[in-house]
N, C-alpha and C positions, 0 to 999 in steps of 0.2 A: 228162579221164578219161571213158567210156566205160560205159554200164551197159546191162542186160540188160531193164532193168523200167521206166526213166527214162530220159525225151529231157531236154536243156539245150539251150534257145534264149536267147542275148543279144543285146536291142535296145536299145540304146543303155544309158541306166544301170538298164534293170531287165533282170533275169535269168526265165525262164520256167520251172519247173520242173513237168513233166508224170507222172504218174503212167500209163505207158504197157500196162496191159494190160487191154485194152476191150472181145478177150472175155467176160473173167470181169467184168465192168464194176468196172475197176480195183481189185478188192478184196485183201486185204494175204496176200501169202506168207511166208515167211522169208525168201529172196532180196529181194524187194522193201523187208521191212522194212530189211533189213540194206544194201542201197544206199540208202536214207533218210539211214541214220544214217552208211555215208560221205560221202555230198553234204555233211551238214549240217556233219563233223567237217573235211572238207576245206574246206568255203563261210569256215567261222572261223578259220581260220588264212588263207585269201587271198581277201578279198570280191573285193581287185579293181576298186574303183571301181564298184562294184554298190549303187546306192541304195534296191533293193527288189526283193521277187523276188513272183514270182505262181505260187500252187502253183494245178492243176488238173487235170481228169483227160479221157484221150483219149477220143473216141466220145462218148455221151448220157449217162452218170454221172461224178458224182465218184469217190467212190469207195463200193463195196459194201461195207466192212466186211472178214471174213476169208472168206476161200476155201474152199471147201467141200472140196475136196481136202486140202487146208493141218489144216483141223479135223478129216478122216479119220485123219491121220496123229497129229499131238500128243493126238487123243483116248486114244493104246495108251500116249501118257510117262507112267513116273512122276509123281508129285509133285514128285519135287528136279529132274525134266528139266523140267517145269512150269514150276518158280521160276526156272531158267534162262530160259528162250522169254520169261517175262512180263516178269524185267527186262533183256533186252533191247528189249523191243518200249515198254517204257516209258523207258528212255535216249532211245530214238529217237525219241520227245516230247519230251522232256524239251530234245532238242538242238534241235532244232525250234523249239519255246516260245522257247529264249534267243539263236536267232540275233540278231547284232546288229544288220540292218536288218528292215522292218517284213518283215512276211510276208503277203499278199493272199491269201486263199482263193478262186477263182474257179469258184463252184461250180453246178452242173447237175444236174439229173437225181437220181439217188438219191446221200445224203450221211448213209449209213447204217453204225450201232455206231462201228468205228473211226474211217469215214469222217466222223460227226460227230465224233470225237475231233480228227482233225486240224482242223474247223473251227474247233473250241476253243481250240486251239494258234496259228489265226493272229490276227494284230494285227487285222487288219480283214478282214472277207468280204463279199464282195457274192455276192446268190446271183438265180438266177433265178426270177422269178415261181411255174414249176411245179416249183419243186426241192423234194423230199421228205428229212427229217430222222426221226432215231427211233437210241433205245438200246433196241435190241431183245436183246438180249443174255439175259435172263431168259428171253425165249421158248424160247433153247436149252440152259434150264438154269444157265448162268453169269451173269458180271456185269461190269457197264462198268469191271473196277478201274483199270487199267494208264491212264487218259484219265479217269477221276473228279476227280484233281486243279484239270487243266484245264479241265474244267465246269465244278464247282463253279467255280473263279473267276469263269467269264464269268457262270452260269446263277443261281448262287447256291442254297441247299439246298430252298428250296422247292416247284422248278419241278423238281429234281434228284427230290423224293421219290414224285412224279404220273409223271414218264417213266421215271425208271430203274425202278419198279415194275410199270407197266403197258407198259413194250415197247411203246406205242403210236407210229406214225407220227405227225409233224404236218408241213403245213405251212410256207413260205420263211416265210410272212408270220405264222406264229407263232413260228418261231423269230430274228424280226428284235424280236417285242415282247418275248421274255427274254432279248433282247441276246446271245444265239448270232452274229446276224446283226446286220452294219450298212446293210446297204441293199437292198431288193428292185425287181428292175426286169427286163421284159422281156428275153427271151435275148438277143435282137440289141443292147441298149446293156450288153451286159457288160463288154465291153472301152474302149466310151466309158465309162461310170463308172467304169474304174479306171484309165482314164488321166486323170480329174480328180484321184483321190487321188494319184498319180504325181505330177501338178503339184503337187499340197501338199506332198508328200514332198520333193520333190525343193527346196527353196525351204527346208528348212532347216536348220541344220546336222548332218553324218553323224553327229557325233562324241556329237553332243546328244540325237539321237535315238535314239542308243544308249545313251546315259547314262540317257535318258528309259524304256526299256525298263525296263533293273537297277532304276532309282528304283519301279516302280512294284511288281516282284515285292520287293524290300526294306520298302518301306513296306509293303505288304500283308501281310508276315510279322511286321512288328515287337509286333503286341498291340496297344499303345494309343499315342494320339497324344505321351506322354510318351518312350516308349519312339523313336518314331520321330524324337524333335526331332533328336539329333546326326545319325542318320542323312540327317536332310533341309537340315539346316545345311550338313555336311559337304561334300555334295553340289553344292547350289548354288555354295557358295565356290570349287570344285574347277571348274566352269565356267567360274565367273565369271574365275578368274585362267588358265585356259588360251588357248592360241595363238585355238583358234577361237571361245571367247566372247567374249576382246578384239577378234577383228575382227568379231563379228557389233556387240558394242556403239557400234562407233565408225561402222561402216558405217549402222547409225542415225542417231547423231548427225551424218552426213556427209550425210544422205540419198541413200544410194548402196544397190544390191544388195552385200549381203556376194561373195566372190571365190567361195564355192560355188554360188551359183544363176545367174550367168554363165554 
């Protein structure tokens, strides 16, 4: 498939997935959003032997947020064309978040409003040293809703109540200590840092790390650790007796690499 706004590069088992308009420093249209949430709906029905995908953006940003054009236009929507626009653009999170291999943010330059929302969204980000972060969304009146969710989870509410209030910029290397970010390091070892995660990705089983995913957005919802026991019982059991946890177990016991990391 083909898009207007997104290139797809696959290298071996990770898939590359570029946010292509470097321009406007890749910031989010309705077209754009709306091939997002193709890829993603398409990526889930056929990974494909794809054990990790690296989302990034072309030129010197990730990505800018929305487009000044984009916000000229949905400023004249109603309200109910409104709640349209937002829940679409928040499915396309939403799809995003529960792809079932991990999802790498490889990010540069400005990772600004939405653009921190998608870093929210992935499993892991590496960003560069001089990459700039901010939910500046207040400054134009509105608010980070549609990507709050996703925050919050990573940022937690009280690093959420200083930035989404004050629209202020920070920092790779402050947003690696509220755990926005997992690792900061010079532009040039970007792609070596995430080709170490790729190695650890790749080393365990697909089936698990997808399970691994659900487990964590399920526990996370369950309330209290009572509530979460079956679900986490469940779980387990459910690996423990499938095709690829019996062969990861026995490939242990064999001392051998399981058949997937061959």
């Amino acid at each position: 498939m083909s898009y207007e706004f997104l290139t797809i590069r696959r290298e071996g088992p990770v898939e590359h997935l570029t946010l292509n308009r470097p321009d406007v420093r890749n910031a989010f249209n309705a077209e754009m959003i709306g091939e997002l949430a193709s890829w993603a709906a398409n990526f889930q029905r056929t990974p494909d032997g794809v054990r990790a995908v690296v989302l990034n953006g072309a030129g010197k940003a990730f990505c800018a947020g929305a487009d000044a054009a984009w916000l000229a236009k949905i400023a004249s929507h109603s309200e109910e064309e409104n709640v349209r626009d937002a829940t679409v653009t928040s499915r396309m999170f939403r799809a995003l978040d529960e792809l079932p291999v991990p999802l790498i943010g490889r990010v540069q330059g400005a990772a600004i409003g939405g653009g921190a929302g998608l870093a929210a969204v992935c499993d892991i980000v590496i960003a560069a040293d001089d990459a700039v972060f901010g939910f500046t969304e207040v400054k134009l009146g509105i608010i980070p809703a549609v990507i709050s969710p996703f925050v919050l989870a990573k940022i937690g509410p009280s690093a959420a109540r200083e930035l989404f209030v004050t629209g202020a910029r920070f920092p790779a290397a402050r947003a690696y200590k509220m755990d926005l970010v997992h690792a900061v390091v010079p532009a040039r070892e970007l792609d070596d840092t995430i080709e170490r995660y790729v190695a650890e990705i790749v080393a365990g089983g697909p089936e698990a790390i997808a399970a691994a995913k659900t487990l964590i957005r399920d526990v996370s919802s369950a309330g209290s650790t009572r509530d979460a026991e079956s679900v986490t019982a469940n779980a387990l059991a459910s690996r423990r007796a499938s095709a690829e946890g019996q062969e990861g177990l026995r490939a242990f016991l064999e001392k051998r690499k399981p058949r997937w990391a061959k």
